[in-house]
N, C-alpha and C positions, 0 to 999 in steps of 0.2 A: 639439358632439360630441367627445370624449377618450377614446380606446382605453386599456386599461392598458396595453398596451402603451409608450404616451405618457408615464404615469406613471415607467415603468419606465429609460426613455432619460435624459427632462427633472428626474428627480429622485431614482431610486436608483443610479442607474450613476455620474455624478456623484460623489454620495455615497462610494458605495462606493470608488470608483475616488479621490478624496481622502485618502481613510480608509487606504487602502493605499500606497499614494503613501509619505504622513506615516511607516506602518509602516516600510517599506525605509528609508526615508531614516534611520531610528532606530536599524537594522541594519546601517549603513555602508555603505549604495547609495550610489552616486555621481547624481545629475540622470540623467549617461545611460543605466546600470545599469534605474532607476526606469524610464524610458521603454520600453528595450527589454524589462524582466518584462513590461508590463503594455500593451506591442503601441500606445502612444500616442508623441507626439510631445514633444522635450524643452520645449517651449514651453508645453505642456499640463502636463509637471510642475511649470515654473518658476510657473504662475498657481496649481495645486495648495499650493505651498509658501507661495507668497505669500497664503492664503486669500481668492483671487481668485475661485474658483469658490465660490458657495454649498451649501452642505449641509444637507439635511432635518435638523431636530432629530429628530423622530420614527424615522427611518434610523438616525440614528448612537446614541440611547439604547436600540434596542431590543442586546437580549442575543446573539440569534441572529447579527445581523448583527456585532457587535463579534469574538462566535468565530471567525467563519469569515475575518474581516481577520487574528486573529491566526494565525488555522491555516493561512492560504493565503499570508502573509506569513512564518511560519515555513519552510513547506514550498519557495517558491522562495528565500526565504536557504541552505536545508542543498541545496537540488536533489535533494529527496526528491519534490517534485510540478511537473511539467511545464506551462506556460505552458499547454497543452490541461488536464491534470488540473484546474488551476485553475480555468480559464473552466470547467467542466465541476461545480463545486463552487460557483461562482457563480449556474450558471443554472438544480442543484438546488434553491437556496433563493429564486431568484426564483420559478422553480412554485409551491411549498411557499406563500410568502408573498402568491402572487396567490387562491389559495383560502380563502377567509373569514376571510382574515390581512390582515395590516399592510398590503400593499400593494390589495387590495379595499377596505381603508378610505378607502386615499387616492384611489382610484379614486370611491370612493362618494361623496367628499366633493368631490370637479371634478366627477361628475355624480350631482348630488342625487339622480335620476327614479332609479335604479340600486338605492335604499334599497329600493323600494316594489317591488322587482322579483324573481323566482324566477328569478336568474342565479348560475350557478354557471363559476368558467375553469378547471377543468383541460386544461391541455395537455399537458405530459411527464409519461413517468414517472419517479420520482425513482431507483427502485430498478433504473434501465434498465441489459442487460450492460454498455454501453458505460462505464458507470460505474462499476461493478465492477470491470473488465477493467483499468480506470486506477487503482480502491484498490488491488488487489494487483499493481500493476508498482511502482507507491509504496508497498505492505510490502517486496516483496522489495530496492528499492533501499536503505530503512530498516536491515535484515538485514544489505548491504551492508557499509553505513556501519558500520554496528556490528561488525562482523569487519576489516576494511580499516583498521579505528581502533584496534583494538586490539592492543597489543604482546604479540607470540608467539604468533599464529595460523597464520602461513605453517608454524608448524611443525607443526600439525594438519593441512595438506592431505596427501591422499594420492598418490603415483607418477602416478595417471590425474589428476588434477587433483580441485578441490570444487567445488560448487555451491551455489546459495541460491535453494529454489522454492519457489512458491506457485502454487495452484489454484485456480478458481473454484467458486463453492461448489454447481453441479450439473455438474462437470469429467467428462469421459465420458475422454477423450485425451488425447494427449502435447499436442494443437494449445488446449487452457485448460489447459493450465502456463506461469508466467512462469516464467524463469529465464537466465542469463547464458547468451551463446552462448561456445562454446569453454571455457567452465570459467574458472576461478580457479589459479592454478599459482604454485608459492612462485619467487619470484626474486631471488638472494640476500637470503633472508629474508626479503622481503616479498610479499604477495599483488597480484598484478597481475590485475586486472581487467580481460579481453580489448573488451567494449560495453557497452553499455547493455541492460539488461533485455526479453527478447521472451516474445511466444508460441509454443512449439510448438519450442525450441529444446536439449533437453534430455533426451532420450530413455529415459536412464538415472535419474537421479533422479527421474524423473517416474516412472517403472515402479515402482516403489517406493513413491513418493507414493500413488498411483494403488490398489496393492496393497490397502496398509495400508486405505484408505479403500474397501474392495471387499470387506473383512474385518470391518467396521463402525465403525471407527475414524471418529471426528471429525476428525483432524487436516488441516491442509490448506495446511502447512509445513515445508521439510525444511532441513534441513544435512546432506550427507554430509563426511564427517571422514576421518582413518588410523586402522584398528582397532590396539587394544592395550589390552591386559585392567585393566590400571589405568583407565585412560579410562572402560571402559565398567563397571567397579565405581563409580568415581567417580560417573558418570550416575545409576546404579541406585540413588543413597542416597536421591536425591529421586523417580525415577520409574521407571517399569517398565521392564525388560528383555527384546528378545526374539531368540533366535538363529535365521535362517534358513539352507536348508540351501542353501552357494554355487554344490554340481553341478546342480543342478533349473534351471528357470527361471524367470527370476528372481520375474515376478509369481505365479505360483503358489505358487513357497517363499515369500513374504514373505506373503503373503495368508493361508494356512495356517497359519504359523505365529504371527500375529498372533489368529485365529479364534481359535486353540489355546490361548492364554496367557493368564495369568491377569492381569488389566489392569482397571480399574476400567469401568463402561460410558460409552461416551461423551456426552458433556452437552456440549460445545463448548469445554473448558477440557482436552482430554486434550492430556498430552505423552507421548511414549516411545520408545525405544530401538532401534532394528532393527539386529543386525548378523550379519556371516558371518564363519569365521572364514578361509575362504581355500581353494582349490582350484587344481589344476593350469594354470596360466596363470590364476587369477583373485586378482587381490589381495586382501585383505583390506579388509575400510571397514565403517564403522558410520554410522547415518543418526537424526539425532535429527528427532524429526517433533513439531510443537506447531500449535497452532490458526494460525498464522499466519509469515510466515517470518521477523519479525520476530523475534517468540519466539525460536522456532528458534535465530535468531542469537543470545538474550540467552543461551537456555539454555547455548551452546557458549562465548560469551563468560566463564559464571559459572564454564570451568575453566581460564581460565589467570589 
C-alpha cells in the first residue's frame, strides 16, 4: 500500500527541491544561501549539487513544474516571495498535480488496483485567501522594488510621506490592504522604506483604494505621489483623470467622484488618476490606482 502522499515526499519534493537548489546556485547562492531559502541542511545541498539525489524524469520534463522552479527561484533571488510564499506556491501545484495529473499517474502506477478505481484526491484549495494574501504582499513588494530602484522617485513622495497598496480582490477594510507600515519618506533623496509589507497598515491609502473600488472601479493598486498639475497632465495622456474634492471625506469624495467620471468600465485592466488639489491643513497628493500595485509602480515609474 503507497499513499500519494508517499509519492509526493520519495519522489517530487526531491525533485523539486534539486531542481531549485541547481536554480539559486545559478543565481549566485552561495551552498549556504541555498540551504537556508529552502529550510534544508547544507549537506542536502552539497548531495543536491553533486547529483547525489535522484530525480524523476517525468518531474523535471513536465512544464508546470520547470515554471514554478523558475518563478520561485526568481522570487527568493529578488526577495519579492517569502520562504512561506514559496512553500505556499509549491504545495498549490502539488494539489493541482495530485488530481487526475502527473502526480495520480505516478501514484497509479506504485498502485496498479487505483487504475480500475472511482478515486478522486482533492485536498486544498488552490485559490485559498491564504494564498492570495501572499500574491498581493508579493505585488506590493514588486511595486517596491520598482520605485526604490529607480532614480528620482524620492522626489515624487509627498510631505506626509507615500505608499504602495494592494487589496484582495473581495477587500471589504483597511485590515485586506497590504501596504508599508509607516509610509515611504524621501531621505536625502532617496526613499527609505520603514518594513516589510503588512495588512491593515495604511489607513489612508487604502480609503481611497477602497473608494475608487466602491465606485465600481477594478483597480486594486495604488501609489500615492506629490500633486502638481504637470504630473497629473502627464498621467492623463495615457489614462483617466479624476479630481476629488479634499474638504469632504475622504471616501466619499473619492468614491463620488470616481462614479461621476468619465472612465472607461472596468474589465480588470483599468488604470486612473485620483487627485485633490489641497485644502486648509490638507496637502495636496495624487493617487494612481491600476489593477495591481505593481502596475501602479510601473505606471509612476514611466514618469521619471
Amino acid at each position: 500500500m503507497r499513499f500519494v502522499e508517499e509519492v509526493v515526499v520519495d519522489e517530487f519534493l526531491p525533485t523539486v527541491r534539486s531542481m531549485l537548489a541547481e536554480d539559486l546556485r545559478d543565481r549566485g547562492f552561495t551552498q549556504s544561501e541555498v540551504a537556508d531559502a529552502l529550510g534544508i541542511s547544507q549537506s542536502a545541498v552539497s548531495k543536491y549539487a553533486a547529483g547525489d539525489v535522484a530525480r524523476h524524469e517525468d518531474i523535471v520534463a513536465d512544464e508546470r513544474v520547470r515554471e514554478l522552479v523558475e518563478r520561485v527561484g526568481e522570487g527568493l533571488a529578488s526577495g519579492d516571495l517569502t520562504p512561506v510564499a514559496a512553500l505556499v506556491e509549491i504545495e498549490v501545484l502539488i494539489r493541482q498535480l495530485e488530481e487526475g495529473d502527473l502526480l495520480a499517474d505516478l501514484h497509479e502506477a506504485a498502485m496498479p488496483g487505483l487504475a480500475d478505481a472511482d478515486v478522486e484526491f482533492s485536498v486544498h484549495d488552490p485559490d485559498s485567501g491564504f494564498r492570495e494574501r501572499e500574491r498581493v504582499l508579493t505585488s506590493v513588494r514588486r511595486g517596491l522594488r520598482t520605485l526604490t530602484n529607480a532614480s528620482g522617485f524620492a522626489g515624487l513622495i509627498p510631505n506626509v510621506g507615500a505608499n504602495v497598496a494592494e487589496c484582495t480582490a473581495d477587500a471589504a477594510t483597511v485590515d485586506d490592504v497590504a501596504a508599508v507600515p509607516g509610509r515611504l519618506v524621501d531621505v536625502k533623496g532617496r526613499a527609505m522604506v520603514p518594513g516589510e509589507p503588512e495588512f491593515g497598515v495604511s489607513e489612508h491609502v487604502a480609503t481611497v483604494l477602497l473608494a475608487a473600488r466602491e465606485a465600481g472601479s477594478s483597480v486594486r493598486g495604488a501609489v500615492n505621489l506629490r500633486y502638481d498639475p504637470e504630473t497629473v497632465a502627464a498621467l492623463g495622456e495615457s489614462h483617466p483623470t479624476v479630481e476629488f474634492d479634499a474638504e469632504r471625506e475622504t471616501r466619499g469624495a473619492v468614491a463620488d467622484a470616481v462614479r461621476d467620471a468619465d472612465r472607461p468600465a472596468g474589465d480588470g485592466g483599468e488604470t486612473l488618476v485620483v487627485y485633490q488639489t489641497g485644502a486648509v491643513g490638507v496637502e495636496p497628493i495624487a493617487y494612481v490606482l491600476a489593477p495591481t500595485a505593481a502596475e501602479a509602480a510601473r505606471v509612476v515609474r514611466g514618469l521619471l
